[in-house]
KELUMKE-731459 format. One record per atom (N, C-alpha, C): residue number from 1; atom name; y, x, z. Coordinates in Angstrom, 1 decimal, m for minus. Example, Ala and Ser with C-alpha at 12.3 -4.5 7.8 and 13.67 -1.06 7.14 Angstrom:
REM KELUMKE-731459
NUPA    nr   atom        y        x        z
NUPA     1      N     m5.7     13.2      7.8
NUPA     1     CA     m4.5     12.3      7.8
NUPA     1      C     m3.3     13.2      7.8
NUPA     2      N     m2.2     12.8      7.1
NUPA     2     CA     m1.1     13.7      7.1
NUPA     2      C      0.0     12.9      7.9
REM end
This chain:
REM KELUMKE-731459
NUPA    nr   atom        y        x        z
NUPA     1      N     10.7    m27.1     m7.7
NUPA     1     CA      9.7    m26.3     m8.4
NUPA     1      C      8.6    m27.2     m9.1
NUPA     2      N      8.1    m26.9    m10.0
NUPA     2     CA      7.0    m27.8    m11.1
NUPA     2      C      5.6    m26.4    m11.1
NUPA     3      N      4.8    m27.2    m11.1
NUPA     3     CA      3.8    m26.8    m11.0
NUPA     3      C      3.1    m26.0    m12.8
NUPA     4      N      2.6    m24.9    m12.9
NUPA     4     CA      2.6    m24.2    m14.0
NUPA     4      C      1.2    m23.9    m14.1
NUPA     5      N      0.7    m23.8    m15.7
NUPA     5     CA     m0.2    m22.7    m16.0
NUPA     5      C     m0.1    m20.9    m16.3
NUPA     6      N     m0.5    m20.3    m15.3
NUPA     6     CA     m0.3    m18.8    m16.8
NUPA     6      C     m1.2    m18.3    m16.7
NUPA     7      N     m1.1    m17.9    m18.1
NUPA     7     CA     m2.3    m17.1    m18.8
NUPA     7      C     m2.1    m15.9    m19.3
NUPA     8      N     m2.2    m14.9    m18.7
NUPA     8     CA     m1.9    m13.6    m18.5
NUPA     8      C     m2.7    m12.6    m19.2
NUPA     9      N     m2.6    m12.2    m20.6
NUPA     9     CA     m3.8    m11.0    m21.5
NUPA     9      C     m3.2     m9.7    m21.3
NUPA    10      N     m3.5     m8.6    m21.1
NUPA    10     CA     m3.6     m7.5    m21.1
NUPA    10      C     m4.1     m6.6    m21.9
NUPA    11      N     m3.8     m6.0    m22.6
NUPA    11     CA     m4.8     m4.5    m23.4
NUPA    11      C     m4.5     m3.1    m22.9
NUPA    12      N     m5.2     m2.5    m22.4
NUPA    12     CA     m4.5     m1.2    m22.0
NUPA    12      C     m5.3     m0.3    m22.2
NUPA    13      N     m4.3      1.2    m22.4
NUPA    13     CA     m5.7      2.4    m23.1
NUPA    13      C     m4.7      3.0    m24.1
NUPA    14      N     m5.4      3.8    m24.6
NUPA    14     CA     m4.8      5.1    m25.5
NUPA    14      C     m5.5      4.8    m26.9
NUPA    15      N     m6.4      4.6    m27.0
NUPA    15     CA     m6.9      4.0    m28.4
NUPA    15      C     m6.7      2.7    m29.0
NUPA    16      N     m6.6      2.5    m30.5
NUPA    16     CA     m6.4      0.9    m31.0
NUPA    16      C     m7.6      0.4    m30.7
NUPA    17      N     m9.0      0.4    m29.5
NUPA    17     CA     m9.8     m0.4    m29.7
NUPA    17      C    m10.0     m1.2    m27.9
NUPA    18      N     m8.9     m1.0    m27.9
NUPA    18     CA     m8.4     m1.4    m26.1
NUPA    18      C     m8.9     m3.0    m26.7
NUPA    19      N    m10.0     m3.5    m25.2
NUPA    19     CA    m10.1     m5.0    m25.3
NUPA    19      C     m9.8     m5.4    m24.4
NUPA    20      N     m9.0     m6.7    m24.7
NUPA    20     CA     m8.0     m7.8    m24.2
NUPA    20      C     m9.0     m8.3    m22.7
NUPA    21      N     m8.0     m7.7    m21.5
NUPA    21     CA     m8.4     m8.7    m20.3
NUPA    21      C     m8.1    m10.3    m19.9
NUPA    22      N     m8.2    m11.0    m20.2
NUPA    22     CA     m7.4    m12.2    m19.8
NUPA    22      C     m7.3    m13.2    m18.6
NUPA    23      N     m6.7    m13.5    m17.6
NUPA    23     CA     m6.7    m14.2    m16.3
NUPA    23      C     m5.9    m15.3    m16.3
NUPA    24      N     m6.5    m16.4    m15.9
NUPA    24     CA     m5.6    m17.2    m15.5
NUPA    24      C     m5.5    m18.0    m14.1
NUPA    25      N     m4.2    m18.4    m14.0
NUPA    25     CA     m3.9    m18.8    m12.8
NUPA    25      C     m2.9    m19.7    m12.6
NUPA    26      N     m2.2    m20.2    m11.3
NUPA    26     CA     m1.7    m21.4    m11.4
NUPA    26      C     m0.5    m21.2    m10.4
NUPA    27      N      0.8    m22.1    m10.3
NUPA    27     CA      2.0    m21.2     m9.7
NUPA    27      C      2.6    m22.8     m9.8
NUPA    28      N      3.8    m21.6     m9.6
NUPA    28     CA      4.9    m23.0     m9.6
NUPA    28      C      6.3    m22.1    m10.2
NUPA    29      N      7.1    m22.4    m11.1
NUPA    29     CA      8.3    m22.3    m11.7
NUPA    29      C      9.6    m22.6    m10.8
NUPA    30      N     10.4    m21.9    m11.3
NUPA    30     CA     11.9    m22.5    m10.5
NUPA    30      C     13.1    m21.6    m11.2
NUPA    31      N     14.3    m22.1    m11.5
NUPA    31     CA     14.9    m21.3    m12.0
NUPA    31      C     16.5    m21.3    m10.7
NUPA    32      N     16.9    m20.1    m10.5
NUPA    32     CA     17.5    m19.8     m9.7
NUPA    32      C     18.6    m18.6    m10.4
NUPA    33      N     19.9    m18.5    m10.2
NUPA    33     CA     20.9    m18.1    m10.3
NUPA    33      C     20.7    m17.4    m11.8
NUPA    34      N     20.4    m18.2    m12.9
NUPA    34     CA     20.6    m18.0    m14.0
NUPA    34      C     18.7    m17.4    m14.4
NUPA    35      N     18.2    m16.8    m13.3
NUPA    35     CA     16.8    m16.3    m13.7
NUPA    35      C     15.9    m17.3    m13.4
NUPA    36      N     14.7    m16.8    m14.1
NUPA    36     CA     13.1    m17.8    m14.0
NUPA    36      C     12.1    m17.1    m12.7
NUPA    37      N     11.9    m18.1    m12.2
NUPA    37     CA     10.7    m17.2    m11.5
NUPA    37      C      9.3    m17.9    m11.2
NUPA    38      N      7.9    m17.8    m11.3
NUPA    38     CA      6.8    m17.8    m11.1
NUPA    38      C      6.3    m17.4    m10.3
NUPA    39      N      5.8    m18.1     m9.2
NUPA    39     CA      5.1    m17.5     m8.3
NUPA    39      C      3.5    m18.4     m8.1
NUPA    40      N      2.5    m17.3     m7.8
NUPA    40     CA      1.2    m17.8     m8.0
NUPA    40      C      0.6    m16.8     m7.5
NUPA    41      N     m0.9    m17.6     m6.3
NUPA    41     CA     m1.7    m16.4     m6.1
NUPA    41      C     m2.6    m15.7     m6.6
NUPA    42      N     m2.5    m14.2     m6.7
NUPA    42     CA     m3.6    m13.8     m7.2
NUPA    42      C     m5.4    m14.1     m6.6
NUPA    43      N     m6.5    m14.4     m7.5
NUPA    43     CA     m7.8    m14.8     m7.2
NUPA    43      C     m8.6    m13.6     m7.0
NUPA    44      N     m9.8    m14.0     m6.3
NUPA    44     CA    m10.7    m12.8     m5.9
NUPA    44      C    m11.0    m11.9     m7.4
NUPA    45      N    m10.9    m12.9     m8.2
NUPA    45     CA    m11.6    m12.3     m9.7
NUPA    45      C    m10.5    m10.9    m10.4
NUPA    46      N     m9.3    m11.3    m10.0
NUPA    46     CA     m8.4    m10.5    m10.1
NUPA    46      C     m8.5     m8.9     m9.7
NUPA    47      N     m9.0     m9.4     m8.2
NUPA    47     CA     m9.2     m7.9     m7.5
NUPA    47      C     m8.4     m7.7     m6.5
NUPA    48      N     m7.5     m8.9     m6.8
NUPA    48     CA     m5.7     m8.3     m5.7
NUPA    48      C     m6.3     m9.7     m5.3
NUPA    49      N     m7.0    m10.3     m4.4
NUPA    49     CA     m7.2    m11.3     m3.7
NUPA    49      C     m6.4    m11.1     m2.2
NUPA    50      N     m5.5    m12.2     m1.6
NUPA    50     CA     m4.1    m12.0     m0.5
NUPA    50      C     m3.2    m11.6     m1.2
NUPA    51      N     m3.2    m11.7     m2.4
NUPA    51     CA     m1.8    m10.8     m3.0
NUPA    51      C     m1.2    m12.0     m3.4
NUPA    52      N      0.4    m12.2     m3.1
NUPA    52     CA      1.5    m13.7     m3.8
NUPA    52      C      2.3    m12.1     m5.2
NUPA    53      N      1.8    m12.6     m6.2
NUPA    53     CA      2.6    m12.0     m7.9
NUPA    53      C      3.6    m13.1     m7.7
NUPA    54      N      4.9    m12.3     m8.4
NUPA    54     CA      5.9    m13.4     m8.6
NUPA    54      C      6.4    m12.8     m9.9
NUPA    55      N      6.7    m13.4    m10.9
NUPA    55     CA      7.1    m12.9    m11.8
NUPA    55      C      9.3    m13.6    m12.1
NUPA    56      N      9.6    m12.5    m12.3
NUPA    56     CA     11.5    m12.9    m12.6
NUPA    56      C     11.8    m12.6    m13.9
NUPA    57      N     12.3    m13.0    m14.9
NUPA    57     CA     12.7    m12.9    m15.9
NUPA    57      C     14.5    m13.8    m16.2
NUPA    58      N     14.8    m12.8    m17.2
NUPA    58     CA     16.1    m13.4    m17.8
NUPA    58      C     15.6    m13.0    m19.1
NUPA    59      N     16.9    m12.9    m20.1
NUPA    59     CA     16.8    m12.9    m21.7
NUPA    59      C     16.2    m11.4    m21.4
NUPA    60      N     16.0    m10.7    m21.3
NUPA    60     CA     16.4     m9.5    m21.5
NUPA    60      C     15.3     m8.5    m20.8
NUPA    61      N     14.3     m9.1    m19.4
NUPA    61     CA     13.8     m8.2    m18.8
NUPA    61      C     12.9     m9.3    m17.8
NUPA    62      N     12.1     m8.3    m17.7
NUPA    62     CA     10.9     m9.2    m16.4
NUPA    62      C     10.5     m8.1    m15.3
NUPA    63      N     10.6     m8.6    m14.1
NUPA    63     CA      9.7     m7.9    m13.0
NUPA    63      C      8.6     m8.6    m12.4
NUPA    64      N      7.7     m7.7    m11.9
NUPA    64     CA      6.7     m7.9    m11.5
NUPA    64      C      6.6     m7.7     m9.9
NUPA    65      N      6.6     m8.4     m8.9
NUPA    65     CA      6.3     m8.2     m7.9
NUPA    65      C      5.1     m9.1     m7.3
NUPA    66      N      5.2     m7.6     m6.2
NUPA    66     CA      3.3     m8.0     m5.6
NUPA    66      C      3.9     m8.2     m4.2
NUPA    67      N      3.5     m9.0     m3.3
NUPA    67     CA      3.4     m9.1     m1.7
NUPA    67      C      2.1     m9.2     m1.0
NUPA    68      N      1.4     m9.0     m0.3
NUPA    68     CA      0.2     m8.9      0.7
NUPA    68      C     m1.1     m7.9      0.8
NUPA    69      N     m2.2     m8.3      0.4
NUPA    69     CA     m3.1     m7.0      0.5
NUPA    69      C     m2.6     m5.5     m0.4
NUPA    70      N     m2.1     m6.1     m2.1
NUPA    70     CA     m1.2     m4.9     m2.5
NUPA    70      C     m0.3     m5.2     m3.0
NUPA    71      N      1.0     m3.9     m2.7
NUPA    71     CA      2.1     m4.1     m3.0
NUPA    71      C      2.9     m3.5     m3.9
NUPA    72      N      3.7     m4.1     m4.5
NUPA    72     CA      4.3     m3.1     m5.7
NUPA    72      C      5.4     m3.9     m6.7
NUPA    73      N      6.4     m2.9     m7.1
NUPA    73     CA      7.3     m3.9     m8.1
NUPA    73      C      7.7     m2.8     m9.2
NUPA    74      N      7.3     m3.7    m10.6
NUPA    74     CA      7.7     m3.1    m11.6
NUPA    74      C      8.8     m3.6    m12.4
NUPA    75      N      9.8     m3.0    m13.1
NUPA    75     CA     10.4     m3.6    m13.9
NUPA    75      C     10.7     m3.2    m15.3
NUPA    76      N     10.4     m4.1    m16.4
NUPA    76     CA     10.2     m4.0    m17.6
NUPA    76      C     11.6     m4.3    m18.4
NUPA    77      N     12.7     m3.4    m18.7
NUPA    77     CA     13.7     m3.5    m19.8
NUPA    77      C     14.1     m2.5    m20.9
NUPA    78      N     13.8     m2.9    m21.8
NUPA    78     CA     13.6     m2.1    m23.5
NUPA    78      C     14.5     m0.4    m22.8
NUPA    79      N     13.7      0.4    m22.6
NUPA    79     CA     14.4      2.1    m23.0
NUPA    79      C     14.2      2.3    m21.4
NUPA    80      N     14.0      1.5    m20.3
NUPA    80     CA     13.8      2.0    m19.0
NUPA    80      C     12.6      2.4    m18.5
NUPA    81      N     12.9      3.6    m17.7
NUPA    81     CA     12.0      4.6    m17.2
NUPA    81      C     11.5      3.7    m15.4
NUPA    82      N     11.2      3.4    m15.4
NUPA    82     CA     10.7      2.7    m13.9
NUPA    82      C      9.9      3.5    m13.4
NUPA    83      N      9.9      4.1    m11.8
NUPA    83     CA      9.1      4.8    m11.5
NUPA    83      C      8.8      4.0    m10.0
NUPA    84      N      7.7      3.9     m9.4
NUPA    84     CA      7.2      3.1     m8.3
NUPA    84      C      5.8      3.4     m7.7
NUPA    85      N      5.4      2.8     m6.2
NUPA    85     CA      4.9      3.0     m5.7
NUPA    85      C      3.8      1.8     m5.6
NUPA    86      N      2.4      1.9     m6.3
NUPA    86     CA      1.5      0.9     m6.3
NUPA    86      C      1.0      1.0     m4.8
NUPA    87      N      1.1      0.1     m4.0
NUPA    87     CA      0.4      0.2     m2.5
NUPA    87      C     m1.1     m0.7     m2.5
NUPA    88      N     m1.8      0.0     m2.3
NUPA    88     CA     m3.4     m0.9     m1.8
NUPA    88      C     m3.8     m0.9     m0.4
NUPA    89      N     m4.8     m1.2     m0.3
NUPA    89     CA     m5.3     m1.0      1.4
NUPA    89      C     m6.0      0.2      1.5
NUPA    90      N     m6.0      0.9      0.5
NUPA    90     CA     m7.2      2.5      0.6
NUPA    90      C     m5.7      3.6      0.5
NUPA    91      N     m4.9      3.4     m0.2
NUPA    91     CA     m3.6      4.6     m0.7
NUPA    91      C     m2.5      3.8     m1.7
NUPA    92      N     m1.6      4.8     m1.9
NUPA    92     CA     m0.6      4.6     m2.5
NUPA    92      C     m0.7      5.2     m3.9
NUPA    93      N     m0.5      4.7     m4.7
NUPA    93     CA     m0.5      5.6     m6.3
NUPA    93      C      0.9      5.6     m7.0
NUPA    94      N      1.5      6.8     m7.2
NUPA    94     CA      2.7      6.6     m7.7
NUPA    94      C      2.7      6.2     m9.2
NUPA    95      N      3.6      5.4     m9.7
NUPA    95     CA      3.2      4.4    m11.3
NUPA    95      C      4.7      4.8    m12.0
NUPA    96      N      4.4      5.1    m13.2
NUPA    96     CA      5.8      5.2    m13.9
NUPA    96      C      5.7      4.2    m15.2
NUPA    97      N      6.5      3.3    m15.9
NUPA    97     CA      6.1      2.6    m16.9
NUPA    97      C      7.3      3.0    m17.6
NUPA    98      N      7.1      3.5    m19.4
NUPA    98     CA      8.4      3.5    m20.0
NUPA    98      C      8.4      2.3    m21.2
NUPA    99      N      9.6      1.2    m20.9
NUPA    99     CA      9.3      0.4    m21.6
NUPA    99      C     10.2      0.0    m23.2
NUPA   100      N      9.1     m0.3    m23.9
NUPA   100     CA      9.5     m0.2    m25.3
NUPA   100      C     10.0     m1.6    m25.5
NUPA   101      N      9.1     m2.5    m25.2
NUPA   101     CA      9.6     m3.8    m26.0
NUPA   101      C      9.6     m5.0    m25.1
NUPA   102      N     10.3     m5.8    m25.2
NUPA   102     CA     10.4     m7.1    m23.8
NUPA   102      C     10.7     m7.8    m25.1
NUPA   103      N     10.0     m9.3    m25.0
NUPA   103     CA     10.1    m10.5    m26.0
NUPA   103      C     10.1    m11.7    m24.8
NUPA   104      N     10.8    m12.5    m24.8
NUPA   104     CA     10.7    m13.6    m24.3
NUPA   104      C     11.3    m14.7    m24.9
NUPA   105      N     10.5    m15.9    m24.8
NUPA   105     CA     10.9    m17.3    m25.5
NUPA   105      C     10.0    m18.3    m25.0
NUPA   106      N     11.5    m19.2    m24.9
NUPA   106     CA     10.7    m20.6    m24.1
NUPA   106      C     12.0    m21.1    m23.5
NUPA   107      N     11.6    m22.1    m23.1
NUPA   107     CA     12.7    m23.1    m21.7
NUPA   107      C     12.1    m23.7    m21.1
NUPA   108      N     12.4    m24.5    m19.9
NUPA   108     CA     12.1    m25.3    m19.0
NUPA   108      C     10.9    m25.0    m18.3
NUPA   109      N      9.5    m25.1    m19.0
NUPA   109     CA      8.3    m24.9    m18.5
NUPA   109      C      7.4    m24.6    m19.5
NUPA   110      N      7.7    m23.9    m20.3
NUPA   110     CA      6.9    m22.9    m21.8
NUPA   110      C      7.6    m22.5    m22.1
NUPA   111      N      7.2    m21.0    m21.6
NUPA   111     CA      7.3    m19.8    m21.9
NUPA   111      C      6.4    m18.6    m22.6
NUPA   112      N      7.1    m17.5    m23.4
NUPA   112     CA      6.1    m16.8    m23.7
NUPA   112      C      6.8    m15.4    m23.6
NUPA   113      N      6.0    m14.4    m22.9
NUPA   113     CA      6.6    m13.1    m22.6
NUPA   113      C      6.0    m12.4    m22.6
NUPA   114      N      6.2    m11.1    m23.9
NUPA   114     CA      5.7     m9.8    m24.2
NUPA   114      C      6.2     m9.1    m23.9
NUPA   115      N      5.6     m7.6    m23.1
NUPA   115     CA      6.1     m6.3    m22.8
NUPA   115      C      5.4     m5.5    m23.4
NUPA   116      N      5.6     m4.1    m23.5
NUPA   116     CA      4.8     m3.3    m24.2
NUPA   116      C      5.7     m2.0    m23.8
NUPA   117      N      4.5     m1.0    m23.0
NUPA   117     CA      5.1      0.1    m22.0
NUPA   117      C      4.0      1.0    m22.6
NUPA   118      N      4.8      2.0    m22.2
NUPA   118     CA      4.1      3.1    m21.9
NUPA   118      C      3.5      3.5    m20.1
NUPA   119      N      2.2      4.0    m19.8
NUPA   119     CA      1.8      3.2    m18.4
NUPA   119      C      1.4      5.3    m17.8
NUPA   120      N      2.0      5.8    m17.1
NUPA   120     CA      1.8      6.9    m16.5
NUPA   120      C      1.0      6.4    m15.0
NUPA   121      N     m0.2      6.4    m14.5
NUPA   121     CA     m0.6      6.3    m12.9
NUPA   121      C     m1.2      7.6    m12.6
NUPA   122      N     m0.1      8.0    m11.1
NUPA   122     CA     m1.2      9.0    m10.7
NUPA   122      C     m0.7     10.3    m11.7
NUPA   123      N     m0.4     10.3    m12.4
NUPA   123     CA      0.2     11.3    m13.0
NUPA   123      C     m0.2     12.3    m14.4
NUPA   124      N     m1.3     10.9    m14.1
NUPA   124     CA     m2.3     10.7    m15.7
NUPA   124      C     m1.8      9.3    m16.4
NUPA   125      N     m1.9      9.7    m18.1
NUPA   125     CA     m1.4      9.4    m19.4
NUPA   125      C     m2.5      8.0    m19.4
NUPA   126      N     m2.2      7.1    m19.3
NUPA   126     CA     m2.6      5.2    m19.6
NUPA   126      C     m2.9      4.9    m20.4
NUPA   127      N     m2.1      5.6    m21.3
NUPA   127     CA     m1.6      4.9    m22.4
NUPA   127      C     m0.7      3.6    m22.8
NUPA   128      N     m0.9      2.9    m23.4
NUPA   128     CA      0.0      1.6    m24.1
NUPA   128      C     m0.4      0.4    m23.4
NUPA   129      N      0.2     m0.2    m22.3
NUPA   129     CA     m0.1     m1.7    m22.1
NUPA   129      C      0.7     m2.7    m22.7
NUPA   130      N     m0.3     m3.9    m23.6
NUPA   130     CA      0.4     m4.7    m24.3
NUPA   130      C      0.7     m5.7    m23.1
NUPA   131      N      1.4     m6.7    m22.9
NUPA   131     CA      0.8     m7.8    m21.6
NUPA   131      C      1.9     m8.8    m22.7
NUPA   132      N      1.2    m10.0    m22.7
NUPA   132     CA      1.5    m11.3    m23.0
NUPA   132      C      0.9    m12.3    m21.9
NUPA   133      N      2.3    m12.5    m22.0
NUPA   133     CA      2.6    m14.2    m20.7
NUPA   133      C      2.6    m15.5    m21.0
NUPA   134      N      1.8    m16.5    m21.3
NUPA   134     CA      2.0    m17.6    m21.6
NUPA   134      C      1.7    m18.6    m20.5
NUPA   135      N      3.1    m19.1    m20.0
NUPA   135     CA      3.9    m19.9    m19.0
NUPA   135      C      3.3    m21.3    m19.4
NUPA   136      N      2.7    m22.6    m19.0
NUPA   136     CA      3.0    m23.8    m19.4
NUPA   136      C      3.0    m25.1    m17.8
NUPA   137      N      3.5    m25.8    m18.5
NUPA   137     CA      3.3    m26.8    m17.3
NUPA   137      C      2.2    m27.4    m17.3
NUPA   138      N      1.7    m27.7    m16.2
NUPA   138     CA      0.3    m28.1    m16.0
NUPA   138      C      1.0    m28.9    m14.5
NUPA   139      N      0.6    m30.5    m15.3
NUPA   139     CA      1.4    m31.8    m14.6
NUPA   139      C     m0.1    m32.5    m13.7
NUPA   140      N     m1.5    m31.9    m13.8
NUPA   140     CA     m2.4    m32.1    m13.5
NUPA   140      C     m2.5    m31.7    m12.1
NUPA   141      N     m1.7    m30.5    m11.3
NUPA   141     CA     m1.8    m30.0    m10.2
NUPA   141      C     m0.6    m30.3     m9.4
NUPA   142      N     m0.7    m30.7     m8.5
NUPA   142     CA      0.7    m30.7     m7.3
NUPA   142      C      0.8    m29.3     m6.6
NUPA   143      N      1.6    m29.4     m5.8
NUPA   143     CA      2.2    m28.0     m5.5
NUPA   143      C      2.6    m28.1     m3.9
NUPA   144      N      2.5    m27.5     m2.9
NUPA   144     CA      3.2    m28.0     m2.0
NUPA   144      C      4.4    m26.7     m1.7
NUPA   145      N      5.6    m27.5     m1.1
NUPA   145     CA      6.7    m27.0     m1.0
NUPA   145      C      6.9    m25.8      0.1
NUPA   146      N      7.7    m25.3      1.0
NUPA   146     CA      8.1    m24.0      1.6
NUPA   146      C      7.5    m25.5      2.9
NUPA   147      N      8.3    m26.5      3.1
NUPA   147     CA      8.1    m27.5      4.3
NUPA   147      C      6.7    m28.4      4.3
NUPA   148      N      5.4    m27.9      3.3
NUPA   148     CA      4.5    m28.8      3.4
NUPA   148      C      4.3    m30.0      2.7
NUPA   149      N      5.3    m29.9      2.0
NUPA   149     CA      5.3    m31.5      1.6
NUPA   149      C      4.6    m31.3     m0.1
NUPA   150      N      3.4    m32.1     m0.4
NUPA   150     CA      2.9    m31.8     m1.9
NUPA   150      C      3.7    m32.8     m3.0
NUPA   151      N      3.6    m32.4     m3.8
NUPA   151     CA      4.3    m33.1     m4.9
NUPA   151      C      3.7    m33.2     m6.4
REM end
């Protein structure tokens, strides 16, 4: 695993004057049986503080999974209807995303990944989430492994 930057923007909303959230945060990369995966904790600033996001991608599609305080997995492939269960510590919100466009490009450790859904929560209209992913290596941080060991 190599240690990574991502920098995660968001626009979401029903009108063209949705403004861009943007978060960053720090993980580690690995690519495993043909797919990429990202994993990194979410910060207090986030809101999902205890939460491990992991992100999985191939050519073609990305998921989003949540593990700890909240839980949830989405998955993002051009024409799929995904329907799921956002878990918090207060309730459950049922989430449906229909997704229009998945872009990805990059190798090794730069990457760049666009989705663009349509976002149903709760069983009220979202609107349009844009989300762009920009993956890089960031050789400045070590990482420590599943056994402890930093690198």
């Amino acid at each position: 695993m190599e240690a990574v930057k991502i920098t995660i923007i968001s626009k979401v909303g029903i009108d063209e004057k949705r403004e861009p959230l943007e978060q960053i945060s720090y993980g580690q990369i690995a690519l495993r049986a043909g797919k990429y995966y990202v994993i990194f904790d979410e910060s207090k600033l986030s809101g999902m503080e205890g939460t491990k996001t992991t992100l999985k991608w191939d050519e073609d599609s990305l998921t989003v999974i949540r593990h700890g305080t909240f839980q949830h997995r989405q998955e993002y492939r051009v024409g799929c209807v995904c329907e799921s269960i956002y878990k918090t510590p207060y309730m459950e919100i049922p989430v449906q995303a229909t997704t229009r466009e998945v872009a990805i490009d990059g190798q090794n450790l730069t990457w760049q990944l666009h989705v663009e859904y349509d976002l149903v929560v709760g069983g009220e209209d979202n609107g349009i989430v844009n989300l762009d992913i920009l993956i890089e290596e960031d050789s400045s941080r070590e990482y420590q492994d599943s056994a402890g060991q930093l690198h």
